[in-house]
N, CA, C and O atoms as a DFTB+ gen file, in Angstrom:
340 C
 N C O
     1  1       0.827      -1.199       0.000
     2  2       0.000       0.000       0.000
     3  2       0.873       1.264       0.000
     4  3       0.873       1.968      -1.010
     5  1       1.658       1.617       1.128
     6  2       2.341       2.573       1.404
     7  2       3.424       2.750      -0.555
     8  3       3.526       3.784      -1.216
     9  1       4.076       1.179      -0.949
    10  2       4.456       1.435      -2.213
    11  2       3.811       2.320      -3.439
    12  3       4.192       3.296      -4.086
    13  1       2.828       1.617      -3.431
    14  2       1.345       2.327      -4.287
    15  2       1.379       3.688      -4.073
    16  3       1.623       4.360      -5.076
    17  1       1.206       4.262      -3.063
    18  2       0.735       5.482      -2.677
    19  2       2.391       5.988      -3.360
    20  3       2.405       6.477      -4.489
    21  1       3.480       5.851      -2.720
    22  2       4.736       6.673      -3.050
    23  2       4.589       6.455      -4.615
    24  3       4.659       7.502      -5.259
    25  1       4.414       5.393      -5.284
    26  2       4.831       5.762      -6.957
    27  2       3.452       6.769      -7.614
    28  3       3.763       7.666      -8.397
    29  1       2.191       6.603      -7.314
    30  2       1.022       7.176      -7.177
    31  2       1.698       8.770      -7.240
    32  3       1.637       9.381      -8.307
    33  1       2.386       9.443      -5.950
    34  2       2.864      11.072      -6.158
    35  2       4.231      11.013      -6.406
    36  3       4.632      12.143      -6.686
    37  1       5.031      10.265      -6.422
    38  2       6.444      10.348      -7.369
    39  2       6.548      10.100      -8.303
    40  3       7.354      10.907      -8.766
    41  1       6.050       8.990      -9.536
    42  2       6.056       8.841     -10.496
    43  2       6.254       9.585     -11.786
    44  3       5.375      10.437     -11.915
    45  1       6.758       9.570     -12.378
    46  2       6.658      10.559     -13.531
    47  2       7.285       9.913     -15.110
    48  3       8.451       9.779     -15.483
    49  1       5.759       9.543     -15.930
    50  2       6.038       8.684     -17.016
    51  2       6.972       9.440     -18.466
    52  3       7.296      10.594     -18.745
    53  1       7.086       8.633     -18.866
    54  2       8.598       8.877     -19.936
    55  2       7.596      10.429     -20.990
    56  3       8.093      11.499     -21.339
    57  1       6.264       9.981     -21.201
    58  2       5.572      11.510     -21.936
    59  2       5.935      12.221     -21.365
    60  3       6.298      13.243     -21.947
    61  1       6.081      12.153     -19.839
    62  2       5.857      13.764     -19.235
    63  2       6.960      14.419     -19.361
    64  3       7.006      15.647     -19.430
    65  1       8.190      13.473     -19.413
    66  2       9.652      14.080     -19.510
    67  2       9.985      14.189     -21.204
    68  3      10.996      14.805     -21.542
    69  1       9.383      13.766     -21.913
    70  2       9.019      14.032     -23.002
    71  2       8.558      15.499     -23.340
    72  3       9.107      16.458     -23.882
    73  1       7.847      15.367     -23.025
    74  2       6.941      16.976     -22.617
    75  2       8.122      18.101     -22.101
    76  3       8.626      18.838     -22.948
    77  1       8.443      18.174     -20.999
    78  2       9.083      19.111     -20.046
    79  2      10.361      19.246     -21.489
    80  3      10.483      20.244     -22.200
    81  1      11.037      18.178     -21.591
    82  2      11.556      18.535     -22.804
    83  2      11.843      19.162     -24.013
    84  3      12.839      19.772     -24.402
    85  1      10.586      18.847     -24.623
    86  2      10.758      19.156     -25.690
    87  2       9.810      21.005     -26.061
    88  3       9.967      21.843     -26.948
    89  1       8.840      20.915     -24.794
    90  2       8.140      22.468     -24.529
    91  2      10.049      23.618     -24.721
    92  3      10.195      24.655     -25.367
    93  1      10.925      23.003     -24.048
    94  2      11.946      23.393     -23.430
    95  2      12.807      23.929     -25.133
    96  3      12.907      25.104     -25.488
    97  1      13.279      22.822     -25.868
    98  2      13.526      22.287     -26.696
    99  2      13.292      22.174     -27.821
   100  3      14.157      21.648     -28.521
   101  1      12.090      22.602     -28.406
   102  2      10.835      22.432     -29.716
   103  2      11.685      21.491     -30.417
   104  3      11.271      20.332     -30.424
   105  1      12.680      21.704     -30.954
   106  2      14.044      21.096     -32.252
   107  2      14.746      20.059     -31.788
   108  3      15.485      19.490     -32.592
   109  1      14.670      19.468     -30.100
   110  2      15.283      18.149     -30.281
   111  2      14.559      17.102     -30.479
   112  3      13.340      17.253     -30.401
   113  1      15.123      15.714     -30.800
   114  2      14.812      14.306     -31.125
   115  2      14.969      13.860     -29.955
   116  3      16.086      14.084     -29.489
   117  1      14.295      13.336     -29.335
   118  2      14.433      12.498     -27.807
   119  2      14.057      10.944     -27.831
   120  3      13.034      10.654     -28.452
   121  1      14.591      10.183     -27.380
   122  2      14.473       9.096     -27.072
   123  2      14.425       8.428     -25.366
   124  3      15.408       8.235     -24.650
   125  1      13.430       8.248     -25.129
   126  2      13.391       7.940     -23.650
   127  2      13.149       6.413     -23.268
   128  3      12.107       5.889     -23.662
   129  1      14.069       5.668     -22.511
   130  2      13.681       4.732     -21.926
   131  2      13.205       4.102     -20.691
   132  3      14.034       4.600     -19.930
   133  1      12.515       3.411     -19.986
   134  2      11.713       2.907     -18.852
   135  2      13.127       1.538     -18.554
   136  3      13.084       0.410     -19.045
   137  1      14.070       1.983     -17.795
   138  2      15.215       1.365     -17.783
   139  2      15.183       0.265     -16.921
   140  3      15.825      -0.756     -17.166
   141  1      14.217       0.447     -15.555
   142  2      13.461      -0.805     -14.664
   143  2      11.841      -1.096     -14.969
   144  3      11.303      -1.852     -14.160
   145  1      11.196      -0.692     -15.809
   146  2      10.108      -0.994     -16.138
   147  2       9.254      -0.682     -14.506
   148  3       8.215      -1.288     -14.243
   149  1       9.757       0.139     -13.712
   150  2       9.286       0.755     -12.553
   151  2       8.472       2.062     -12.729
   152  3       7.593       2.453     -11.961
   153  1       8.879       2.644     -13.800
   154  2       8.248       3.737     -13.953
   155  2       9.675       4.731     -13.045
   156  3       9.509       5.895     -13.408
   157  1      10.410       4.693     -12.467
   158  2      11.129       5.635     -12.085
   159  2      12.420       5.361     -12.470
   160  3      13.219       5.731     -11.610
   161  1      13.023       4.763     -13.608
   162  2      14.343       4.976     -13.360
   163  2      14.539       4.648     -15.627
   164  3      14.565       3.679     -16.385
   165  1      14.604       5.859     -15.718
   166  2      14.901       6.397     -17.172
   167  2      16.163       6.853     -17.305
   168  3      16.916       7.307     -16.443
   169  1      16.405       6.617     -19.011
   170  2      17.286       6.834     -19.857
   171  2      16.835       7.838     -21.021
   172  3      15.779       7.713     -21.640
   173  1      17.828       8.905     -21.246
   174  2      17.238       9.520     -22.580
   175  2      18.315       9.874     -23.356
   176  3      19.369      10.230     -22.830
   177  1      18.170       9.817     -24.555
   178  2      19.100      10.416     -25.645
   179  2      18.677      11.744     -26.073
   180  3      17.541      11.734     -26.547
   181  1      19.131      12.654     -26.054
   182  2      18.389      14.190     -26.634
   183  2      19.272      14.534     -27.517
   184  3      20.426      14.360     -27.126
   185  1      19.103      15.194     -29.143
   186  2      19.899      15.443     -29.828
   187  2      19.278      17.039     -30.367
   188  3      18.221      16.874     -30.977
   189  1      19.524      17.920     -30.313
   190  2      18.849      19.256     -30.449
   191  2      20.188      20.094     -30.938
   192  3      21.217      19.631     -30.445
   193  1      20.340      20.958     -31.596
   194  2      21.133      21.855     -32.175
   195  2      21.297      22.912     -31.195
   196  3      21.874      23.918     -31.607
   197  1      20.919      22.901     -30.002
   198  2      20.591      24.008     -29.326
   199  2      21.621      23.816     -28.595
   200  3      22.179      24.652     -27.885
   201  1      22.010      22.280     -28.810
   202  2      23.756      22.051     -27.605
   203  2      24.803      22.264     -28.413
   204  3      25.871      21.755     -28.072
   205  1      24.751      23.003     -29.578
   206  2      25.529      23.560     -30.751
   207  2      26.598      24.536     -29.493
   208  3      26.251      25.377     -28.665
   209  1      27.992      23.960     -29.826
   210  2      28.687      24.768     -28.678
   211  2      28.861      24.850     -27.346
   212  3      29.495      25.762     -26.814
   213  1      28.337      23.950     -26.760
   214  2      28.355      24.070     -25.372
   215  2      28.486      22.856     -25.073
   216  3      28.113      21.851     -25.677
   217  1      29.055      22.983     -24.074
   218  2      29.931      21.896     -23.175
   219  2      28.945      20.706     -22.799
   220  3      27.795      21.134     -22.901
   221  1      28.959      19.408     -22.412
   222  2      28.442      18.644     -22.292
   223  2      27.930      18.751     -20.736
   224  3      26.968      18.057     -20.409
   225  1      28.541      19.589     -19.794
   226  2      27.598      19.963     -18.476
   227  2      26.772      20.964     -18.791
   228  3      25.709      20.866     -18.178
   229  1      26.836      21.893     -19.504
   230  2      26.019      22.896     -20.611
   231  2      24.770      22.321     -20.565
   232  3      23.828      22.561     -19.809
   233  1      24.910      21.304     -21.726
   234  2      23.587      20.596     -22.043
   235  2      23.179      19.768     -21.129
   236  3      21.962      19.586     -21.083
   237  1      23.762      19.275     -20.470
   238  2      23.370      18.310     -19.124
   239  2      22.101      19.330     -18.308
   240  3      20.876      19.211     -18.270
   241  1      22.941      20.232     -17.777
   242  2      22.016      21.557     -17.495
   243  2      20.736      22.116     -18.153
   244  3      19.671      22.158     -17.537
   245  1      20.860      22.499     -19.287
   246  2      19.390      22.335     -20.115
   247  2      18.407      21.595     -19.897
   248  3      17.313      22.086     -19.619
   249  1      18.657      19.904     -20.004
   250  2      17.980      19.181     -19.929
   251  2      17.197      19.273     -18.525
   252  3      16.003      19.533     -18.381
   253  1      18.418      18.921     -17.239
   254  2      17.488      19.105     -16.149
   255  2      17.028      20.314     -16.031
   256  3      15.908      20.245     -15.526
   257  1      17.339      21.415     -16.249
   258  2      16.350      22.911     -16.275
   259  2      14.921      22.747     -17.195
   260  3      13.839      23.226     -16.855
   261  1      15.082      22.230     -18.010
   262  2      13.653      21.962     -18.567
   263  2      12.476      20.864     -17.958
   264  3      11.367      20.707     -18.469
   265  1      13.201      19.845     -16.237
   266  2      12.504      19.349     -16.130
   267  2      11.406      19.848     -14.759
   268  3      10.430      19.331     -14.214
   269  1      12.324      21.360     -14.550
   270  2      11.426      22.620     -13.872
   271  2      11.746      22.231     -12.506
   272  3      10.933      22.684     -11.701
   273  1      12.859      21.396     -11.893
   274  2      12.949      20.660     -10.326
   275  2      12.295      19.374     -10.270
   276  3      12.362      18.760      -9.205
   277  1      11.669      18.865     -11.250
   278  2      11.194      16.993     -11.034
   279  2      12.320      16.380     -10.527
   280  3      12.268      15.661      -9.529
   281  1      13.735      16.700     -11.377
   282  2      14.604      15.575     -11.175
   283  2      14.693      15.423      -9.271
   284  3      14.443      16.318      -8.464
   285  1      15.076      14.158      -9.010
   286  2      14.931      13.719      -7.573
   287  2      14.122      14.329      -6.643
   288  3      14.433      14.657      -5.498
   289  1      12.435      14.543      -7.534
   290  2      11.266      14.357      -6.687
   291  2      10.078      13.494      -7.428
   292  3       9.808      12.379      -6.982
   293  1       9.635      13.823      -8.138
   294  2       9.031      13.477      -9.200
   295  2       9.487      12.278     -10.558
   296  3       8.755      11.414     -11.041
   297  1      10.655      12.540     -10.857
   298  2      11.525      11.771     -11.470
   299  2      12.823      11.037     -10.363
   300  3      13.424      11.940      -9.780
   301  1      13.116      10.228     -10.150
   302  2      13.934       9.447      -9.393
   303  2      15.401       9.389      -9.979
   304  3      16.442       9.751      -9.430
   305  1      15.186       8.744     -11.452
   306  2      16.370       8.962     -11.594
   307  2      16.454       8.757     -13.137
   308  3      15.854       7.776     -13.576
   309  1      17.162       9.607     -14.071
   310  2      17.674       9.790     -15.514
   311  2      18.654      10.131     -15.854
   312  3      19.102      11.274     -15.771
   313  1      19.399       8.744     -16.510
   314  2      20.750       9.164     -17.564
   315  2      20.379       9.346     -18.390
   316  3      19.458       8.772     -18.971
   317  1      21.426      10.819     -18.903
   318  2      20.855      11.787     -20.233
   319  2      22.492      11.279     -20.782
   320  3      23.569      11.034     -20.239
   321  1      21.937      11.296     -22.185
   322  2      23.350      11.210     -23.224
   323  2      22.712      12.422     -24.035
   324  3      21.664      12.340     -24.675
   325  1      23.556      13.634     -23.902
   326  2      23.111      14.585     -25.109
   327  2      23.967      14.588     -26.559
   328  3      25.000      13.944     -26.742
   329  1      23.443      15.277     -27.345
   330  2      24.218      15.068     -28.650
   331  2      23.980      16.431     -29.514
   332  3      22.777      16.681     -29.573
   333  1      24.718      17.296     -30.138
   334  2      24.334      18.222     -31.027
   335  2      23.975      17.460     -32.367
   336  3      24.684      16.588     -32.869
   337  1      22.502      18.018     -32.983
   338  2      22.454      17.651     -34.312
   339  2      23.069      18.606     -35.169
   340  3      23.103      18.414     -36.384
């Protein structure tokens, strides 16, 4: 029960980070994966022109800034591989 209830207000499915993304983003290609099939522990590939130039903590940064503070409340946990297109 108590499990239920915690994934119930922590959870946060691969659309939504999809979403927070790409609102963020309009121009990248994202690929997201469900890495424990838990619903909390994702993988994403983001490839956007927008990391044109900037450092790979740069874009690291982007990404979690676009997920508005989810990461380690809402989202548990996501490895990002970014990429300039």
């Amino acid at each position: 029960m108590v499990r239920k209830l915690y994934e119930l207000n922590m959870a946060m499915n691969l659309k939504e980070i999809e979403k927070h993304i790409k609102d963020a983003m309009p121009d990248a290609s994202i690929e997201i994966q469900d890495l424990a099939g838990d619903g909390n522990h994702y993988s994403a590939i983001i490839t956007s022109p927008s990391f044109s130039g900037k450092s790979k903590i740069e874009q690291h940064k982007m990404v979690y800034k676009s997920l508005k503070g989810k990461m380690g409340n809402e989202l548990h946990a996501l490895a990002i591989k970014t990429k300039e297109q």
